[in-house]
Every structure is written in C-alpha cells, then in structure tokens.
C-alpha positions in Angstrom: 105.3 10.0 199.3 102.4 12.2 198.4 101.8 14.4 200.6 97.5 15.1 199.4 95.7 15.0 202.2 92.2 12.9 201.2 88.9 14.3 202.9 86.7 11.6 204.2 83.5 10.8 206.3 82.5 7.3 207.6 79.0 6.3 207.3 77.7 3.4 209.5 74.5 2.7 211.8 76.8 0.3 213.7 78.4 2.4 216.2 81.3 -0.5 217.1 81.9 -0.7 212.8 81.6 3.2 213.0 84.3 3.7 215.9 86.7 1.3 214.3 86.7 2.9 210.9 87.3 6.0 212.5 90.8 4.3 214.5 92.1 3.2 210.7 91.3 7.1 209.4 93.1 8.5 212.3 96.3 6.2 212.6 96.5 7.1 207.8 98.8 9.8 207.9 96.9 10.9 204.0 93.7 10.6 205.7 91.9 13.4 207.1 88.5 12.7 208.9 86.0 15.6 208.9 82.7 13.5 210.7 81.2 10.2 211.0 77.7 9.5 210.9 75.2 7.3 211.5 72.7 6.8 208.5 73.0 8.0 204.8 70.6 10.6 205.4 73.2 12.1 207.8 75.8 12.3 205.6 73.8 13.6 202.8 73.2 16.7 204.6 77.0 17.1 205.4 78.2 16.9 202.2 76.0 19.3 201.3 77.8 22.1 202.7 81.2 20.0 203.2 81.9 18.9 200.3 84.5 15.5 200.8 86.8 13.2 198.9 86.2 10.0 199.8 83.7 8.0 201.7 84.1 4.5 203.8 80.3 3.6 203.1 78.3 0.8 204.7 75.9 -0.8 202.5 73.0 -1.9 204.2 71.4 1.0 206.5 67.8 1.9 206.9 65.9 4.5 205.1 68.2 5.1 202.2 70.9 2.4 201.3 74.9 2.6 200.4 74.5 2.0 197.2 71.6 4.6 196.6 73.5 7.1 198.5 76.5 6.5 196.1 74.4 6.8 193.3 73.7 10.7 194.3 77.3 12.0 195.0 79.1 14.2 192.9 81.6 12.3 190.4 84.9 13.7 192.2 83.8 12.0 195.6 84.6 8.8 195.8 83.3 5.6 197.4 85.0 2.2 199.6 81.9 0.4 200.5 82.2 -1.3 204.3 79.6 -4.5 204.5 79.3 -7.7 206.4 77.3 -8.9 203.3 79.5 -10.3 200.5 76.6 -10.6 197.9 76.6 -7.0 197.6 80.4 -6.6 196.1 78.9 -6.8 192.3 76.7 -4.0 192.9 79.5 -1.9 195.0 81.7 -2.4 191.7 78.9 -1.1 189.2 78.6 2.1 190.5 82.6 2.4 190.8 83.5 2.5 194.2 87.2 2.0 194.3 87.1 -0.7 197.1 84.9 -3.0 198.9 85.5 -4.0 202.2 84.1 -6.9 204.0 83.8 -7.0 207.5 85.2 -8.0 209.8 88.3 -6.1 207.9 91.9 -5.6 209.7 93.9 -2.5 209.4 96.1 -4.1 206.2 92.7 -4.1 204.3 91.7 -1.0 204.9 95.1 0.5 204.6 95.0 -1.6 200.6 92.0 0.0 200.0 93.3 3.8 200.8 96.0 2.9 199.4 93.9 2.7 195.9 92.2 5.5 196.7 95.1 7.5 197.2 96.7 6.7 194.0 93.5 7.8 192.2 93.2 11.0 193.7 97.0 11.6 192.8 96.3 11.2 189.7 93.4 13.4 189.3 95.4 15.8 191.1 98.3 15.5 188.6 96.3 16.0 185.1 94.8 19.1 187.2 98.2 20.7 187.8 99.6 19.4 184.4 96.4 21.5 182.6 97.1 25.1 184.9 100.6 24.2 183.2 99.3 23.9 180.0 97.3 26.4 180.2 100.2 29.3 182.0 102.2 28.2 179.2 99.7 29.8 176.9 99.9 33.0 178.1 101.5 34.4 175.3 102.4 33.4 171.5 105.6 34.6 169.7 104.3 35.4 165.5 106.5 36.3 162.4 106.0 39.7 161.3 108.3 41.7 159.2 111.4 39.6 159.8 110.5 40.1 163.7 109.7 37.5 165.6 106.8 39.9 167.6 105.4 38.2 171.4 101.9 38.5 171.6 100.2 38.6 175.0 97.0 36.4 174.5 94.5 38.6 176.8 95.6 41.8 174.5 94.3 39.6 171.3 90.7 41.0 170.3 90.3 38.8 167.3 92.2 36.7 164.4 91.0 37.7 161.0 92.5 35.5 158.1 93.3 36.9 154.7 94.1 33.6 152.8 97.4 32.4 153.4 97.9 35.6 156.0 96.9 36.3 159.4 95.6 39.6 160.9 95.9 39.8 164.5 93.6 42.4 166.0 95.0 43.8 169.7 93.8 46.1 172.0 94.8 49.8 172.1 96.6 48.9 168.8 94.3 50.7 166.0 96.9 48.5 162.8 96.7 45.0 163.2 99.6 42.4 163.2 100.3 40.8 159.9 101.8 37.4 159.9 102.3 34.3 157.4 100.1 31.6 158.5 96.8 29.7 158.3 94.2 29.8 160.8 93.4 26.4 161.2 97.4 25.9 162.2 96.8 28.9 164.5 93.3 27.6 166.0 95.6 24.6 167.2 97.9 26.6 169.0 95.1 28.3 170.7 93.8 27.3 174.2 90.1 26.6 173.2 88.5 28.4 176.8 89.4 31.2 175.5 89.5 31.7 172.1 86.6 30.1 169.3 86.4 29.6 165.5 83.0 31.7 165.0 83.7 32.1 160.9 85.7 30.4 158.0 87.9 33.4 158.2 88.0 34.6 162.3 88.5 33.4 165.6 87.5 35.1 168.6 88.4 35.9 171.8 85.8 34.8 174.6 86.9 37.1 177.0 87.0 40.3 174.9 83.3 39.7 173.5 81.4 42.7 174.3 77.7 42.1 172.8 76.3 39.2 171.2 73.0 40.5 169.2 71.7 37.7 167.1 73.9 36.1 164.7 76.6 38.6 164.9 79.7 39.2 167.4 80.5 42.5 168.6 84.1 42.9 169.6 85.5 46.4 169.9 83.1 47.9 167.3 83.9 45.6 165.1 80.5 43.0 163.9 82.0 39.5 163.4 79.2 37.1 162.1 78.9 33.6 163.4 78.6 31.5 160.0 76.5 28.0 160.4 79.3 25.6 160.7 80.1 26.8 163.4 77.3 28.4 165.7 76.1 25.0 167.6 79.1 25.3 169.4 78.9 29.4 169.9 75.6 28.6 171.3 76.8 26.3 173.4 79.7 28.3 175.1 77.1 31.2 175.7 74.0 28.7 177.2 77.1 27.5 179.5 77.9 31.4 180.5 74.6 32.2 180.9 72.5 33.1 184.2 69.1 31.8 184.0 67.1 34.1 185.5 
C-alpha cells in the first residue's frame, strides 16, 4: 500500500456533518487532516497560506457556495463534494470533483471515495517521480569523436553549432570544440527541452548558460548566436516565462 499521505480540510456549516467527516479523516490511515471549517470563506483563507490536497466540500453554504469555491482552487487540489441535495451531483461532476457524497453517507462511502482520490494522487505522484527520472538520466550524453566514445556533462555544454552532417559541441573552459558525426535535429531529440532550445537552423542553446539577450541576438560566452524567425515565438516565450515583471 501507498504510503502518500493526502492533505485535506473539511468544509461544512453543519457542525454534526462537520464532526463526522472529521471521525472518517481520522480513523484513514492515508488521510491527514490539517483543519475543518465552517463556511467556504473560511477555508479560502487557509488555503491560502496552507496549501492542501484534497477537500471533503459541502455544497450548499451561505455567502459563497461549494461549487464556486471549487471553481477557485488551484488544479492540483482536489474536490469530494459532501451534500444532502442529490440534484447537485451533475454540477459536482462538471467541475471534476473526484466524488460526490450524499448524505447521510457511512464510513464504506467515504472510505470508496478516498479510495479514488488516493489512486489519483498516486498517480500524479508517479509521472512526477518518473520525470526527475527522466530528467537525472539526462545529466550527461556520451558522443562519437575521433573513434572515442567522449561523455559529455550537459551543464558544461555552452552551445551545439551544426556544420551540415557534423556537430560542434561548444563546452566551457574548453577554448576547441567537440566534433562529432550527427545531425542536430537527431540531437535536439535527445535533449531535455528545459534546458536546452533550437534558437537557429544551425544552433541549439543552452538556457542555463545564456548570459545576455540584446534584441535578436544570444550572447553565450562571447559568442552572438542570432535567434532566426522560425523559431523566436518560442524563445520569447521561454524568456516572458523567466521574466520578473517589475
């Protein structure tokens, strides 16, 4: 069994529905209860500042209802609606909570309903860890060079500069580049794409070494790189995203 422990808060103005909600949290061993609270508004101002998984979230409450609330929470929190009104299910499935609950429920319901909600977070949870995978395998690339096969750390990669059918790989402290036997595009593939870019039909970049950006043109150790048409949308779109706006 999984051992993810799921953050949640219960949200009810009915202290009785409250109270028992909060019994099912406590006897879930994957369950972990950080508050309860009486009103939507209440809860907004928790999550706030604590952020949470998962929500057991009555529908009809005064000043702001269930199903607004749920329309305001981030998309990784997620939502079993608690109601004694069954005419509200439709509406608790179009904003994708992943249960609905109608009262009075026993602890098997509930228990069905985390049980979905568990399996959703665990699966979240594994395409997280299987991209820091990914993305630790990529640390470094091994590349042909004068019948050596040559392992090249990724973070000491300034630049890839293609010479038609041949590669130059730029490094730091390395003043000669590496020459290898391949295509860019084939490379670009191999690549993780957070941190290095195709910014010209005959260079790809590394993010993390760019030092100034001044207009059109890249400047990476000295050395201007321009940022040809095809492909400056998404150059501008990776620097708008690493931007402070002031």
């Amino acid at each position: 069994m999984s051992t993810l422990k799921i953050s949640c808060v219960a949200v009810d103005d009915e202290p009785m529905a409250l109270n028992l909600v909060e019994s099912y949290i406590e006897k879930t061993p994957f369950l972990e209860l950080k508050t309860k609270c009486s009103s939507a508004i209440e809860a907004m101002q928790f999550i706030k500042e604590h952020p949470v998984d998962l929500l057991f979230l009555d529908i009809q409450m005064p000043d702001l209802t269930g199903i607004e609330f749920s329309k305001m929470l981030p998309d990784n929190t997620r939502v079993i609606f608690t109601t004694a009104f069954d005419h509200y299910a439709l509406e608790g499935f179009k904003v994708d909570a992943i249960d609905y609950l109608l009262k009075p429920f026993d602890y098997a319901e509930f228990l069905a309903a985390v049980n979905k909600a568990q399996k959703w977070f665990n699966l979240v949870k594994g395409k997280s860890n299987e991209a820091q995978i990914i993305s630790k395998e990529k640390e470094f690339l091994f590349v042909k060079s004068e019948y050596k096969q040559l392992r090249i750390k990724l973070d000491d990669v300034l630049y890839f500069e293609g010479l038609k059918d041949y590669i130059k790989i730029w490094l730091k402290d390395n003043p000669k580049p590496i020459l290898t036997l391949m295509s860019l595009k084939s490379l670009e593939e191999e690549l993780p794409s957070t941190q290095f870019m195709r910014v010209h039909r005959s260079f790809i970049v590394s993010l993390n070494n760019i030092d100034v950006i001044e207009r059109s043109q890249i400047i990476i150790n000295k050395q201007r790189i321009t940022v040809s048409e095809q492909y400056k949308p998404k150059f501008l779109e990776f620097i708008n995203n690493n931007s402070l706006n002031l």
